[in-house]
Residue frames as a rotation matrix with the C-alpha (Angstrom) as fourth column:
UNK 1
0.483 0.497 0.721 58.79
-0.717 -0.248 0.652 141.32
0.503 -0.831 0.236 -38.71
UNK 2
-0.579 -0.790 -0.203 60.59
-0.499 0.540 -0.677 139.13
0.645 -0.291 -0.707 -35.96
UNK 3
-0.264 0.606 -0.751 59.15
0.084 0.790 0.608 136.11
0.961 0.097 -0.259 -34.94
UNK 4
-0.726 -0.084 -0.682 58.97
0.686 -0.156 -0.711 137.58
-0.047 -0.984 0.170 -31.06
UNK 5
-0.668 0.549 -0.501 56.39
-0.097 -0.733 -0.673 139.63
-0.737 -0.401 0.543 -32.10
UNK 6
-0.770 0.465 -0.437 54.30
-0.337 0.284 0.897 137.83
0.542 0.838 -0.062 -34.21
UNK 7
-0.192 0.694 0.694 51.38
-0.971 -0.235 -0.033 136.90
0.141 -0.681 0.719 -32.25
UNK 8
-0.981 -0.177 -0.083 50.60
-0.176 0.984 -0.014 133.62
0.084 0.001 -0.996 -31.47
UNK 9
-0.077 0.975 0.208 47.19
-0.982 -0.111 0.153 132.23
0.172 -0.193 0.966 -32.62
UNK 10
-0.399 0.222 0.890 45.84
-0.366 0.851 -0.377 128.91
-0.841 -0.476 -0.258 -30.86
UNK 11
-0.969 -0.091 -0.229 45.87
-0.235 0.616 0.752 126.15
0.073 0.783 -0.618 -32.94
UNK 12
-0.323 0.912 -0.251 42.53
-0.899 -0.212 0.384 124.77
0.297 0.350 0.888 -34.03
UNK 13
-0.388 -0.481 0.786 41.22
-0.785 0.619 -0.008 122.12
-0.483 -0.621 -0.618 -32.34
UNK 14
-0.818 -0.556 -0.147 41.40
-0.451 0.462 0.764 119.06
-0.357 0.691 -0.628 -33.86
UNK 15
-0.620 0.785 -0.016 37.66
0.741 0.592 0.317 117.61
0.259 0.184 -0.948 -33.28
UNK 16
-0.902 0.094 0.422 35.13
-0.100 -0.995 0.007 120.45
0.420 -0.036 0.907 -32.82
UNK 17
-0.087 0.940 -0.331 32.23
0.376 0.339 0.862 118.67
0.922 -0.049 -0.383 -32.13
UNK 18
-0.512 -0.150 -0.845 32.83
0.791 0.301 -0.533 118.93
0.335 -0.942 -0.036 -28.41
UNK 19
-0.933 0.064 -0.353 32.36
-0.034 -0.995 -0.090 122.85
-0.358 -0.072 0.931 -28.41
UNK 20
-0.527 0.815 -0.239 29.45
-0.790 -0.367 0.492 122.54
0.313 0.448 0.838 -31.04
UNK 21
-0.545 0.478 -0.689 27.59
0.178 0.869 0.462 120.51
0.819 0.129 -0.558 -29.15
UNK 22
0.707 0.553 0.440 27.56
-0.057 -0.576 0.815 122.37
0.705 -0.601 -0.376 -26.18
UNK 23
-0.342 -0.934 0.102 30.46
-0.640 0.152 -0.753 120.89
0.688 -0.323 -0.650 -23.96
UNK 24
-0.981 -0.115 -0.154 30.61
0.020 0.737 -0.675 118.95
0.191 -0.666 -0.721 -20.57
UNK 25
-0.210 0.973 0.094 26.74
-0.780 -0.109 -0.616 119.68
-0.589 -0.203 0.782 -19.64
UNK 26
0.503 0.497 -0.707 25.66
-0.859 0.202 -0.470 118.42
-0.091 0.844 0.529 -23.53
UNK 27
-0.455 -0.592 -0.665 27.83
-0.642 0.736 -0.215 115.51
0.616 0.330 -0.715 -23.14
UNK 28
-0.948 -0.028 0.317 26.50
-0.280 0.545 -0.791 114.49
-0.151 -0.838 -0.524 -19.67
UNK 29
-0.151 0.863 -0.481 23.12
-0.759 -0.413 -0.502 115.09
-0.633 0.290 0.718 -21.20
UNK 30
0.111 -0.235 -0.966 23.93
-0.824 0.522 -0.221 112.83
0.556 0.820 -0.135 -24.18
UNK 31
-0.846 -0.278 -0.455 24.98
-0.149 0.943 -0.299 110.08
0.512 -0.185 -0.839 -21.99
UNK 32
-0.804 0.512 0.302 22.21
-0.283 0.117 -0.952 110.09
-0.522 -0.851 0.051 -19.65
UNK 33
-0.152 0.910 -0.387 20.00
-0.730 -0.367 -0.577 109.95
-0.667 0.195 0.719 -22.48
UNK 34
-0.344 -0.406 -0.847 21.76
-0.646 0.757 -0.101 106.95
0.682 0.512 -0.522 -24.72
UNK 35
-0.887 -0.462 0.003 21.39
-0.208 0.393 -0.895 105.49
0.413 -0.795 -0.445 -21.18
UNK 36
-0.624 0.706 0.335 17.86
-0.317 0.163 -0.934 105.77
-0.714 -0.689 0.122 -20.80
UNK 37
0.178 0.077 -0.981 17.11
-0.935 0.323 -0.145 104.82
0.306 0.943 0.129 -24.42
UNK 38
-0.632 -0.756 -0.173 19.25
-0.600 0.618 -0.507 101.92
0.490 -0.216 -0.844 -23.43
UNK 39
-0.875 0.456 0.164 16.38
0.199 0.647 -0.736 100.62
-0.442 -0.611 -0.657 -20.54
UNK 40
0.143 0.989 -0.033 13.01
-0.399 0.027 -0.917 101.61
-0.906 0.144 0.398 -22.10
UNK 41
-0.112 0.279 -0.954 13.90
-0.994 -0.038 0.106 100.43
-0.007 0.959 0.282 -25.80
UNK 42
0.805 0.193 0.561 12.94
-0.190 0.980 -0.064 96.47
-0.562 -0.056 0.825 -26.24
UNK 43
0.847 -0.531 -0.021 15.53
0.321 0.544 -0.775 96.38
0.423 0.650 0.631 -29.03
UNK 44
0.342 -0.885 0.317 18.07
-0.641 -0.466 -0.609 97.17
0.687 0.006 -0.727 -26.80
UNK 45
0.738 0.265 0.620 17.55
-0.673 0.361 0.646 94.68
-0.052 -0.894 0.444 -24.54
UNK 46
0.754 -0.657 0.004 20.93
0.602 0.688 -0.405 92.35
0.263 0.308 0.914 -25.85
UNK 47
-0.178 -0.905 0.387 22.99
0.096 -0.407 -0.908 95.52
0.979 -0.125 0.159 -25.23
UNK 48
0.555 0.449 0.700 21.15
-0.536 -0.450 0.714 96.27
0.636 -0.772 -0.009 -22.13
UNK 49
0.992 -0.113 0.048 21.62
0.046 0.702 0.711 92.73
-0.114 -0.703 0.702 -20.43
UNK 50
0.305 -0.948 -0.085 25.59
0.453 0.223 -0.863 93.48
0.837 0.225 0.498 -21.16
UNK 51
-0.215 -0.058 0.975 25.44
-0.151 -0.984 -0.092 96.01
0.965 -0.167 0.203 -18.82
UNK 52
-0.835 -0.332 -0.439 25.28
0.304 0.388 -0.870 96.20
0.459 -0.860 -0.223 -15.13
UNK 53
-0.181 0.924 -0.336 22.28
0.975 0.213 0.062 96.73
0.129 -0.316 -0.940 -13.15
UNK 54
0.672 0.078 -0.737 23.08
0.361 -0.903 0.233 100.49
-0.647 -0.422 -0.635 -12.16
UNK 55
0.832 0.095 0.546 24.28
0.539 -0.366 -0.758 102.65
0.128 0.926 -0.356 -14.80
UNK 56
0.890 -0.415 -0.189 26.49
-0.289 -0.833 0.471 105.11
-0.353 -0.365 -0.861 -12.51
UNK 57
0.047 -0.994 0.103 30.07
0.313 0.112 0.943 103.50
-0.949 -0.012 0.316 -13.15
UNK 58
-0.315 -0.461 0.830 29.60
0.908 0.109 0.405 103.09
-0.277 0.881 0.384 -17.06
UNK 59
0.788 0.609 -0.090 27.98
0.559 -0.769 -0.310 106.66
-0.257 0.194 -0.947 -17.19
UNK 60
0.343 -0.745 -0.573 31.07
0.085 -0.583 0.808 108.07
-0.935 -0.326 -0.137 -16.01
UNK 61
-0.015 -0.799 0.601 33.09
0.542 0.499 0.676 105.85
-0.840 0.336 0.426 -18.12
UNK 62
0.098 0.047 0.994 31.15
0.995 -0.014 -0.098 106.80
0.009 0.999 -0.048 -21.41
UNK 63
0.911 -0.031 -0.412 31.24
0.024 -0.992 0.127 110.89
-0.412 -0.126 -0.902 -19.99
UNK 64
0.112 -0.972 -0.207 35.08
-0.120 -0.220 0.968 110.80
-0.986 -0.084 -0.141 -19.95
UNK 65
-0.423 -0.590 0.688 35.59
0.481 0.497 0.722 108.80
-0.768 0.636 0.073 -22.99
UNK 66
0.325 0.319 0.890 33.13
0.923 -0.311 -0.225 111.09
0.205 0.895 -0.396 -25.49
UNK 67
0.674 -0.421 -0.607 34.85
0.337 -0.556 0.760 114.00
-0.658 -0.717 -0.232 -23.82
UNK 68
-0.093 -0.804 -0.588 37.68
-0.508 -0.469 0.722 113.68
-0.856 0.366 -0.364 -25.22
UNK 69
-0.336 -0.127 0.933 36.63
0.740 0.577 0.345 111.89
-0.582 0.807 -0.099 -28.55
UNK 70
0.447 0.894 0.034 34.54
0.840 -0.406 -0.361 114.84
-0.309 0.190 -0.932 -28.88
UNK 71
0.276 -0.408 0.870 37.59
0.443 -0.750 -0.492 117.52
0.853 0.521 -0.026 -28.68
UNK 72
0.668 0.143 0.730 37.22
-0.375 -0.783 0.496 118.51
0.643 -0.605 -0.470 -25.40
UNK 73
0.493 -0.279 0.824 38.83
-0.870 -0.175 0.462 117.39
0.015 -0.944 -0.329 -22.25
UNK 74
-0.124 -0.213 -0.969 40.94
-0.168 0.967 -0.191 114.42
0.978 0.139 -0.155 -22.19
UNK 75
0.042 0.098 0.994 39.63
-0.980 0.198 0.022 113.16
-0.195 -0.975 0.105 -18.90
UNK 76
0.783 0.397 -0.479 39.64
-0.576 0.754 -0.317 109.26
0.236 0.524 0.818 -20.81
UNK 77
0.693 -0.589 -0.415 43.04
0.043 0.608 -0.793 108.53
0.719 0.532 0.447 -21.27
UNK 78
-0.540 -0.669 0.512 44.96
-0.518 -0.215 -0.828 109.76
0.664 -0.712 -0.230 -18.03
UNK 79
-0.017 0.683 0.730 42.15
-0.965 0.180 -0.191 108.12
-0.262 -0.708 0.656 -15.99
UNK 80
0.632 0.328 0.703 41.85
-0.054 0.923 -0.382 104.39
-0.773 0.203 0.600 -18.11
UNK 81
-0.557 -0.794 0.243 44.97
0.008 0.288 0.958 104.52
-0.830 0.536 -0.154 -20.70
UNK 82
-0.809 -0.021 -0.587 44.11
-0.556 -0.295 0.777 104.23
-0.189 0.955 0.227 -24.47
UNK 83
-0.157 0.973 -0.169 40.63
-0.976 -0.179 -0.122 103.66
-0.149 0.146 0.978 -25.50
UNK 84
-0.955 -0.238 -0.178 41.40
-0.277 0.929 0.247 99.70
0.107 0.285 -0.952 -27.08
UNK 85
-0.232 0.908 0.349 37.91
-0.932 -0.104 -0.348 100.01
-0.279 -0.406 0.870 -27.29
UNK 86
0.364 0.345 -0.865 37.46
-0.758 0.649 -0.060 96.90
0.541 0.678 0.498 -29.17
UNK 87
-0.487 -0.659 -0.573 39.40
0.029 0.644 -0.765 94.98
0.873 -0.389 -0.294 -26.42
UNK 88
-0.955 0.160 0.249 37.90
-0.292 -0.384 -0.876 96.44
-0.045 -0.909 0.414 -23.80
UNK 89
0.089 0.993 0.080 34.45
-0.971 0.104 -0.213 95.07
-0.220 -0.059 0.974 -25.16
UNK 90
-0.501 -0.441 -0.745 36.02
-0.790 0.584 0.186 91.56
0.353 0.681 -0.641 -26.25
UNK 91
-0.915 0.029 0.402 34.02
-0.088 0.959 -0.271 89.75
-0.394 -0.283 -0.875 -23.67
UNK 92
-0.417 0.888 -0.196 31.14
-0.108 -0.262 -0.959 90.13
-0.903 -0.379 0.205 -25.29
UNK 93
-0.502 -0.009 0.865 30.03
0.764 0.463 0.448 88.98
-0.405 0.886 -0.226 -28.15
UNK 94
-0.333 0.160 -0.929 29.32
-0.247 -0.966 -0.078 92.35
-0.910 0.203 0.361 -30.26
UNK 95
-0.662 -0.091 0.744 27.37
0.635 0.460 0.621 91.87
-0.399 0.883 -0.247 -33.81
UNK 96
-0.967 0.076 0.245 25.47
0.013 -0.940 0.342 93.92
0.256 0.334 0.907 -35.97
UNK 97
0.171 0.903 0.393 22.19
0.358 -0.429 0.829 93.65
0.918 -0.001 -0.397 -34.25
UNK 98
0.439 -0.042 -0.897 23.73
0.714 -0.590 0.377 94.77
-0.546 -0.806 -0.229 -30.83
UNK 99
-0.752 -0.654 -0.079 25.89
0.555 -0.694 0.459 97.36
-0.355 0.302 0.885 -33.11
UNK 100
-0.476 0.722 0.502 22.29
0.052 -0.546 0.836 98.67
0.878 0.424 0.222 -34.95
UNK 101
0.031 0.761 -0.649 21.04
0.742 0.417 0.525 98.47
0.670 -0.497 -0.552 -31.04
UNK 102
0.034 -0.691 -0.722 23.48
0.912 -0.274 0.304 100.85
-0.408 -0.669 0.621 -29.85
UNK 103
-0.850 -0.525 0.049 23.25
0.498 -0.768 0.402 102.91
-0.174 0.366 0.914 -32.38
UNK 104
0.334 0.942 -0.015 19.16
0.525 -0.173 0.833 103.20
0.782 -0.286 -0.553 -32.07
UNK 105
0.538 0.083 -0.839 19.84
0.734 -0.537 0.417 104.29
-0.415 -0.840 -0.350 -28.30
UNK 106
-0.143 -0.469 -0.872 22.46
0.447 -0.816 0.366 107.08
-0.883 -0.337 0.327 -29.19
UNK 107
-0.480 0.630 0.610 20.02
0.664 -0.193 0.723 107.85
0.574 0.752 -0.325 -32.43
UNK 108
0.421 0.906 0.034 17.64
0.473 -0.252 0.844 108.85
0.774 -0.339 -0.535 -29.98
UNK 109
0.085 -0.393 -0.915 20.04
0.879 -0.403 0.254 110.32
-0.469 -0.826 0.312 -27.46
UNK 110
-0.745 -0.546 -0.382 21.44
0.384 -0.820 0.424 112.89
-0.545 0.169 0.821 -29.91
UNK 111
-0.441 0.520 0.731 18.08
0.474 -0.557 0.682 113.47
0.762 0.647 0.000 -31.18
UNK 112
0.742 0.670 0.002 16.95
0.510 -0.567 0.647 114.88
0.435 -0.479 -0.762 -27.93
UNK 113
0.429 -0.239 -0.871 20.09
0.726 -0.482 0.490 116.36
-0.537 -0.843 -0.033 -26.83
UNK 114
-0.688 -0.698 -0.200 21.64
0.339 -0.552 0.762 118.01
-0.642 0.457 0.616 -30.14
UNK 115
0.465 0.866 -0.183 19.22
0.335 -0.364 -0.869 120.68
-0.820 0.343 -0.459 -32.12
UNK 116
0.048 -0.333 -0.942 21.91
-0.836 -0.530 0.145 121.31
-0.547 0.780 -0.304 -34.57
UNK 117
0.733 0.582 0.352 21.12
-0.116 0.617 -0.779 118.54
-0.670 0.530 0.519 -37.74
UNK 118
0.253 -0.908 -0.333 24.45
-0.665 0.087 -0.742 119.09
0.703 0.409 -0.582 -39.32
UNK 119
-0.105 -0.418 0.902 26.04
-0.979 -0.116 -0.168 118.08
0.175 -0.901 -0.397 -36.14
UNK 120
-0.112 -0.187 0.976 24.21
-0.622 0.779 0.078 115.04
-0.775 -0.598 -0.204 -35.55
UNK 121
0.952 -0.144 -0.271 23.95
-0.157 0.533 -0.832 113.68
0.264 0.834 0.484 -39.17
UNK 122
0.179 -0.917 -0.357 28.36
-0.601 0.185 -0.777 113.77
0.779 0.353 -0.518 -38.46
UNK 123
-0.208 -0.222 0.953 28.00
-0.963 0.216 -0.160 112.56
-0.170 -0.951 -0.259 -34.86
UNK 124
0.584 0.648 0.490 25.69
-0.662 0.729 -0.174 109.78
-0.469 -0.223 0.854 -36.10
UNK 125
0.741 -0.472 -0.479 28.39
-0.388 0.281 -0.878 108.81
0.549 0.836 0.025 -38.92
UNK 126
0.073 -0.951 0.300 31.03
-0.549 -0.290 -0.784 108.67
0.832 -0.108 -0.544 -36.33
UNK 127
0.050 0.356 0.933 29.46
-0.921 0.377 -0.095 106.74
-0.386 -0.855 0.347 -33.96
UNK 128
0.820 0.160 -0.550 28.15
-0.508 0.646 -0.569 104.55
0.265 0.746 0.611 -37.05
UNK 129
0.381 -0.763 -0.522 32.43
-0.322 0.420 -0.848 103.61
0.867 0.492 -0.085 -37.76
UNK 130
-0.459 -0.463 0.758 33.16
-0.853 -0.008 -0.522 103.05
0.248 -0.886 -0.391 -33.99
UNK 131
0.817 0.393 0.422 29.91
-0.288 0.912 -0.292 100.41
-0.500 0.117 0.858 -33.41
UNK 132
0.951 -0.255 -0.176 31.09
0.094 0.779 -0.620 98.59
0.295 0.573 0.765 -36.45
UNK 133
0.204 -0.961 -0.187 34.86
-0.646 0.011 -0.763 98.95
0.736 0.276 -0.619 -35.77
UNK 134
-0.376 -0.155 0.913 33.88
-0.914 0.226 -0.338 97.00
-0.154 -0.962 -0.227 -32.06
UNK 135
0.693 0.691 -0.206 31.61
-0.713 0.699 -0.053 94.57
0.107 0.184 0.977 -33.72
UNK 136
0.268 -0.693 0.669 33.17
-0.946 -0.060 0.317 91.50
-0.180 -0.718 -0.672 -32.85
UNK 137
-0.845 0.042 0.533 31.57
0.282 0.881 0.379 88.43
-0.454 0.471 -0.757 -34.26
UNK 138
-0.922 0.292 -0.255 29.57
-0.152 0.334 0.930 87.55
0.357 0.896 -0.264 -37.50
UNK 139
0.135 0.968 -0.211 26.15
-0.927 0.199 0.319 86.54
0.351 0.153 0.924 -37.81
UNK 140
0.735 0.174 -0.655 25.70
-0.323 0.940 -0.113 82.85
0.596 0.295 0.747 -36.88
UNK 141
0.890 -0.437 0.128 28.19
-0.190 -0.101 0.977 83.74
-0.414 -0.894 -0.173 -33.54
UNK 142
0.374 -0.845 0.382 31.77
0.916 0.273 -0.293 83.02
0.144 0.459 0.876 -35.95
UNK 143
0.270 -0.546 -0.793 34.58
0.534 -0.600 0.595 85.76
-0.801 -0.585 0.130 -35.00
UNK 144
0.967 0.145 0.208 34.99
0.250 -0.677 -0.692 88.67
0.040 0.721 -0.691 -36.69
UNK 145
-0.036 -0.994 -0.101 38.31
0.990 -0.022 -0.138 89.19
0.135 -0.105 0.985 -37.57
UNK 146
0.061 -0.122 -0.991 39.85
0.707 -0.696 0.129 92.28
-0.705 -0.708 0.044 -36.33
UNK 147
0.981 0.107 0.164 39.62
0.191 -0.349 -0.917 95.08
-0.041 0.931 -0.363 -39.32
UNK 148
-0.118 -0.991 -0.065 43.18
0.991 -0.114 -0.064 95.99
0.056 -0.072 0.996 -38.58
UNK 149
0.327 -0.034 -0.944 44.71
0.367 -0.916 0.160 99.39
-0.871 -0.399 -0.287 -38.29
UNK 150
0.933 -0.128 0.335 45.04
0.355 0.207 -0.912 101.04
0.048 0.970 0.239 -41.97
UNK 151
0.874 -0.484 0.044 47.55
-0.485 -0.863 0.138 103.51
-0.029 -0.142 -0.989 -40.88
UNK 152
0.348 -0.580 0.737 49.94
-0.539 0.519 0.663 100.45
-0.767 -0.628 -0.132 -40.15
UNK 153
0.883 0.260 0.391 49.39
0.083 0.734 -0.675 99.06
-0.462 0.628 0.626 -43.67
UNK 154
-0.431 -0.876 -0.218 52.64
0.190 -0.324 0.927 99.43
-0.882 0.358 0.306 -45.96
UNK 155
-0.511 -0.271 -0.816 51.80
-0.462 -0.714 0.527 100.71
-0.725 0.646 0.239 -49.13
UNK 156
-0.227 0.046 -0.973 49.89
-0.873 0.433 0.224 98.78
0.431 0.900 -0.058 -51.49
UNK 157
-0.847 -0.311 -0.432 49.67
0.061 0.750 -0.659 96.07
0.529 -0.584 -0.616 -48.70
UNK 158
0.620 0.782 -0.073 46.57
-0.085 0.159 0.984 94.56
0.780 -0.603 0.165 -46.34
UNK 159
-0.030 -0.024 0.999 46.30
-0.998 0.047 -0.028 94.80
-0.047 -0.999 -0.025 -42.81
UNK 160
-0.828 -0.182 -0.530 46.93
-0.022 0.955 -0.295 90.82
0.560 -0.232 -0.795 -41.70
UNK 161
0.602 0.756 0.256 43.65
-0.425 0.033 0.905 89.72
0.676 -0.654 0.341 -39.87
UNK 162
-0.676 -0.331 -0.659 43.93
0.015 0.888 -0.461 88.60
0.737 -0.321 -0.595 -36.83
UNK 163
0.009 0.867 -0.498 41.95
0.522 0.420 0.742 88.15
0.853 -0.267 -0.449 -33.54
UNK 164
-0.487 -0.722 0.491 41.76
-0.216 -0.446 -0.869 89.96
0.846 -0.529 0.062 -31.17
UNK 165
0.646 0.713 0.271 40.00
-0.753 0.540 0.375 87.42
0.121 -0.446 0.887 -28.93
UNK 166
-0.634 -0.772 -0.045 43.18
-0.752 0.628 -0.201 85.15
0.183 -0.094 -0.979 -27.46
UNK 167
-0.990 -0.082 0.113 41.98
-0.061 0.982 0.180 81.38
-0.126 0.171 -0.977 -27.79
UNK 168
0.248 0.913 0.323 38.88
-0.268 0.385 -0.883 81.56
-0.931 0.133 0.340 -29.64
Protein backbone atom coordinates (compact mmCIF):
# COMPACT_ATOMS: atom_id res chain seq x y z
CA UNK A 1 0.00 0.00 0.00
CA UNK A 2 1.55 3.60 -0.52
CA UNK A 3 2.04 5.69 2.25
CA UNK A 4 -0.48 8.49 0.50
CA UNK A 5 -3.12 6.40 1.27
CA UNK A 6 -2.63 5.09 4.44
CA UNK A 7 -4.80 6.95 6.69
CA UNK A 8 -3.61 9.01 9.21
CA UNK A 9 -4.64 8.23 12.85
CA UNK A 10 -4.18 11.12 15.56
CA UNK A 11 -1.66 10.47 17.83
CA UNK A 12 -2.68 9.76 21.40
CA UNK A 13 -2.58 12.29 23.67
CA UNK A 14 0.02 12.29 25.89
CA UNK A 15 -1.87 13.06 29.39
CA UNK A 16 -5.54 11.98 29.26
CA UNK A 17 -6.68 13.08 32.35
CA UNK A 18 -7.86 16.35 30.87
CA UNK A 19 -10.61 14.59 28.64
CA UNK A 20 -11.41 12.07 31.57
CA UNK A 21 -12.14 14.46 33.78
CA UNK A 22 -14.45 16.30 31.89
CA UNK A 23 -12.39 19.23 30.24
CA UNK A 24 -12.37 23.12 30.60
CA UNK A 25 -15.84 23.24 32.68
CA UNK A 26 -14.32 20.20 35.21
CA UNK A 27 -11.17 22.04 35.45
CA UNK A 28 -12.78 25.45 36.25
CA UNK A 29 -14.89 23.48 38.66
CA UNK A 30 -11.79 21.89 40.26
CA UNK A 31 -10.20 25.16 40.77
CA UNK A 32 -13.00 26.96 42.20
CA UNK A 33 -13.36 24.26 44.56
CA UNK A 34 -9.43 23.75 45.78
CA UNK A 35 -10.13 27.52 46.16
CA UNK A 36 -12.86 27.37 48.43
CA UNK A 37 -11.41 24.48 50.45
CA UNK A 38 -8.52 26.84 50.56
CA UNK A 39 -10.78 29.70 52.79
CA UNK A 40 -13.12 27.53 54.95
CA UNK A 41 -10.36 24.83 55.94
CA UNK A 42 -8.40 26.07 59.33
CA UNK A 43 -5.50 23.88 58.17
CA UNK A 44 -5.10 25.79 55.30
CA UNK A 45 -4.78 28.84 56.76
CA UNK A 46 -0.51 29.03 56.16
CA UNK A 47 -1.30 28.41 52.47
CA UNK A 48 -4.21 30.66 52.57
CA UNK A 49 -2.34 33.78 54.14
CA UNK A 50 0.19 33.21 50.96
CA UNK A 51 -2.37 34.18 48.86
CA UNK A 52 -4.00 37.37 47.98
CA UNK A 53 -7.15 38.61 49.33
CA UNK A 54 -9.30 37.93 46.07
CA UNK A 55 -8.81 34.75 44.42
CA UNK A 56 -9.70 35.94 40.69
CA UNK A 57 -6.00 36.44 39.30
CA UNK A 58 -4.57 33.08 40.84
CA UNK A 59 -7.85 31.24 39.70
CA UNK A 60 -7.06 31.99 36.28
CA UNK A 61 -3.49 31.29 36.77
CA UNK A 62 -4.15 27.73 38.32
CA UNK A 63 -7.17 27.22 35.26
CA UNK A 64 -4.49 27.69 32.54
CA UNK A 65 -1.75 25.90 34.20
CA UNK A 66 -3.90 22.41 35.07
CA UNK A 67 -5.16 22.81 31.54
CA UNK A 68 -2.49 21.99 30.03
CA UNK A 69 -0.83 19.69 32.75
CA UNK A 70 -3.97 17.88 32.41
CA UNK A 71 -3.61 17.21 28.42
CA UNK A 72 -5.73 19.67 27.27
CA UNK A 73 -5.13 23.14 26.09
CA UNK A 74 -1.87 24.70 26.49
CA UNK A 75 -3.24 28.06 27.48
CA UNK A 76 -0.09 28.05 30.47
CA UNK A 77 2.88 28.31 28.60
CA UNK A 78 2.19 30.86 25.64
CA UNK A 79 0.50 33.12 28.26
CA UNK A 80 3.41 32.82 31.41
CA UNK A 81 6.47 30.77 29.69
CA UNK A 82 7.49 27.44 31.38
CA UNK A 83 5.86 26.42 34.51
CA UNK A 84 9.44 26.81 36.91
CA UNK A 85 6.93 26.13 39.27
CA UNK A 86 9.26 25.76 42.07
CA UNK A 87 10.74 29.26 41.28
CA UNK A 88 7.81 30.81 40.78
CA UNK A 89 6.81 29.83 44.48
CA UNK A 90 10.47 30.55 45.90
CA UNK A 91 9.25 33.45 47.91
CA UNK A 92 7.65 31.54 50.11
CA UNK A 93 8.69 29.37 52.34
CA UNK A 94 6.92 25.95 51.16
CA UNK A 95 7.24 22.79 53.72
CA UNK A 96 5.49 19.76 54.26
CA UNK A 97 2.75 21.09 56.40
CA UNK A 98 1.80 23.81 53.75
CA UNK A 99 2.55 20.86 51.04
CA UNK A 100 -0.03 18.28 53.22
CA UNK A 101 -2.26 21.73 53.32
CA UNK A 102 -2.51 22.01 49.73
CA UNK A 103 -2.98 18.82 49.15
CA UNK A 104 -6.09 18.56 51.83
CA UNK A 105 -7.73 21.52 49.74
CA UNK A 106 -7.32 19.77 46.24
CA UNK A 107 -8.24 16.29 48.27
CA UNK A 108 -11.42 17.80 48.75
CA UNK A 109 -11.65 19.65 45.47
CA UNK A 110 -11.35 16.48 43.36
CA UNK A 111 -13.53 14.75 45.70
CA UNK A 112 -16.42 16.92 44.83
CA UNK A 113 -15.60 17.58 41.35
CA UNK A 114 -14.30 14.07 39.93
CA UNK A 115 -16.86 10.88 40.41
CA UNK A 116 -14.47 8.69 38.64
CA UNK A 117 -12.09 6.98 41.76
CA UNK A 118 -9.54 5.68 39.38
CA UNK A 119 -9.04 9.12 38.14
CA UNK A 120 -8.64 10.78 41.30
CA UNK A 121 -6.59 8.12 43.23
CA UNK A 122 -3.89 9.16 39.82
CA UNK A 123 -4.76 12.87 40.02
CA UNK A 124 -4.15 12.75 43.79
CA UNK A 125 -0.62 10.92 43.15
CA UNK A 126 0.29 13.57 40.73
CA UNK A 127 -0.50 16.37 42.55
CA UNK A 128 1.14 14.43 45.65
CA UNK A 129 4.93 14.65 43.35
CA UNK A 130 4.34 18.33 42.29
CA UNK A 131 3.53 19.67 46.23
CA UNK A 132 6.62 17.87 47.28
CA UNK A 133 8.73 18.71 44.17
CA UNK A 134 7.85 22.77 45.27
CA UNK A 135 8.44 22.12 48.88
CA UNK A 136 11.07 24.39 49.55
CA UNK A 137 12.42 24.32 53.04
CA UNK A 138 12.83 21.60 55.82
CA UNK A 139 11.23 21.41 59.02
CA UNK A 140 12.85 23.81 61.53
CA UNK A 141 12.73 26.66 58.36
CA UNK A 142 16.55 25.19 56.83
CA UNK A 143 16.42 25.12 52.79
CA UNK A 144 15.54 22.38 50.99
CA UNK A 145 17.82 21.71 48.47
CA UNK A 146 16.50 21.63 45.05
CA UNK A 147 15.75 17.70 44.10
CA UNK A 148 17.34 18.34 40.76
CA UNK A 149 16.18 17.26 37.38
CA UNK A 150 16.78 13.29 36.93
CA UNK A 151 16.55 13.44 33.26
CA UNK A 152 19.81 15.67 33.36
CA UNK A 153 21.63 13.08 35.49
CA UNK A 154 24.51 11.20 33.45
CA UNK A 155 24.34 7.72 33.97
CA UNK A 156 25.13 6.25 37.16
CA UNK A 157 25.60 9.92 38.43
CA UNK A 158 23.51 12.37 41.09
CA UNK A 159 21.83 15.39 40.29
CA UNK A 160 24.31 18.18 42.17
CA UNK A 161 22.04 19.97 44.82
CA UNK A 162 21.77 23.20 44.63
CA UNK A 163 19.44 26.14 45.57
CA UNK A 164 17.28 27.44 43.97
CA UNK A 165 16.79 30.38 46.36
CA UNK A 166 19.82 33.01 45.20
CA UNK A 167 21.46 34.24 48.61
CA UNK A 168 19.92 32.19 51.15
Amino acid sequence: MHASTVPASPAAPQNPHYARLGGQEQVVRLVDAFYRAMDRLPEAATIRAMHAPDFRATKAVLVQYLSEWLGGPRLYTPARGAPMLRRRHQPFDIDATARDAWMLCMRQALAEVCADAGLRSELEAAFYKVADFIRNTEEGGQERAHPGRPREVQPGGLAPPHSSRAGR
